[in-house]
C-alpha positions in Angstrom: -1.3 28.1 -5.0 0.0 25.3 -6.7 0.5 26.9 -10.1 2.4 29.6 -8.4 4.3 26.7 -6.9 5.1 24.9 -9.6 6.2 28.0 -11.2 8.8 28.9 -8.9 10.6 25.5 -9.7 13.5 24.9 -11.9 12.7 23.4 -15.5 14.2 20.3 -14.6 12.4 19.7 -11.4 9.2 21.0 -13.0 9.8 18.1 -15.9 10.7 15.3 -13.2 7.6 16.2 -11.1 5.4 15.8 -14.4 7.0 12.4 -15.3 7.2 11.3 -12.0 3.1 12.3 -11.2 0.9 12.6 -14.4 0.0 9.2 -14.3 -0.4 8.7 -10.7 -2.7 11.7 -10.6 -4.9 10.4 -13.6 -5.2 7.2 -11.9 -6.2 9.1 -8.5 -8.4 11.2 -10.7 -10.3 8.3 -12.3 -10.6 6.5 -8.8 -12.5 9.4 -7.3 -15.9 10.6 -7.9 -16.6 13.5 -9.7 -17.0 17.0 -7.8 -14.8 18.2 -4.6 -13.6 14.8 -3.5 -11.5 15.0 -7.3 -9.9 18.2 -6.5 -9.3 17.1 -2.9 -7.2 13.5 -4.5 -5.8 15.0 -6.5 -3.8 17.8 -4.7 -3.1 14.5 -1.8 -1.7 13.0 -5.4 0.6 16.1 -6.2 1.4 16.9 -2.6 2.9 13.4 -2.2 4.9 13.8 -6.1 6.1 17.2 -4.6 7.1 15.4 -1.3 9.0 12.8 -3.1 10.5 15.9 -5.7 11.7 17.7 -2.8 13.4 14.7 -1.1 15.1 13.8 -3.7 16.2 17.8 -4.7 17.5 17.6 -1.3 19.3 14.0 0.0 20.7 16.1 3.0 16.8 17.0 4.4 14.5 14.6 5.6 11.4 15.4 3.9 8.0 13.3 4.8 4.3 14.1 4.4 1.9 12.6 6.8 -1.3 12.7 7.8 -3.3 12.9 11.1 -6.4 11.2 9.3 -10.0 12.0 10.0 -10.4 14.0 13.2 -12.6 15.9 14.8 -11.5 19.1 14.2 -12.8 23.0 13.9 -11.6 22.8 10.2 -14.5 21.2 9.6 -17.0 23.9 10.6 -19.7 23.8 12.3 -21.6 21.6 9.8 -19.1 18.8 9.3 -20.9 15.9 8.9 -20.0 12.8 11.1 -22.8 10.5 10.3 -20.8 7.8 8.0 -17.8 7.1 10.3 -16.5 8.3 13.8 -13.9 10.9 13.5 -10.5 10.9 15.7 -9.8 12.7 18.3 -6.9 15.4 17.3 -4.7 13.9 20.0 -4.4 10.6 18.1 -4.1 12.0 14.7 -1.0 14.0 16.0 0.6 10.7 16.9 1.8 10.1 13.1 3.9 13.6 13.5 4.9 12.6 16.8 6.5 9.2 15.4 8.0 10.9 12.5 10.0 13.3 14.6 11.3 11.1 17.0 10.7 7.4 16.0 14.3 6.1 15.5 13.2 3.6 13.2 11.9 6.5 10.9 14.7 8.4 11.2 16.2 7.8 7.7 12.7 7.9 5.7 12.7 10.5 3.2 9.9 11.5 0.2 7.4 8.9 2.1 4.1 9.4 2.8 3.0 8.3 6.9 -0.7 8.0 7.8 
């Protein structure tokens, strides 16, 4: 999905989300262990360059990504393990959206990331 993504955009914004990203997502890369957890960074690492990309491509949209955090979810599946730390419940991790749409102090962020 990403390719196709990043396919669809002009050269210009193609070339502005490399500069703006490749070393960011190397970093995230080199942080991470090897195997699933990698992939998983690094899409978090190009969501947030797209996020940023996007804001700036349009100044008249707010444009934010956020995340609930770890919660206990059916995403998971059935075999989700919750032995290392307690998961939220969805409730609270939907409190991060909530603020962003109606937090007044928020109301100007654009190309941020909220958690």
């Amino acid at each position: 999905a990403g390719l196709r993504a990043a396919a669809v955009l002009a050269p210009a914004d193609r070339e502005a989300l490399e500069a703006d990203t490749v070393a960011d997502i190397r970093a995230a890369a080199a942080r991470l262990a090897v195997g699933s957890e990698t992939v998983y960074g690094i899409s978090k690492a190009a969501l947030n360059a797209y996020t940023k990309l996007a804001a700036r491509t349009y100044p008249a949209l707010r444009v934010n990504a956020c995340s609930p955090g770890f919660c206990r979810t059916e995403i998971a599946g059935p075999n989700a393990d919750y032995s290392e730390r307690e998961p939220k419940a969805p409730a609270l991790g939907a409190d991060v959206v909530v603020k962003l749409l109606f937090d007044d102090a928020l109301s100007q962020a654009t190309g941020k990331f909220f958690k």
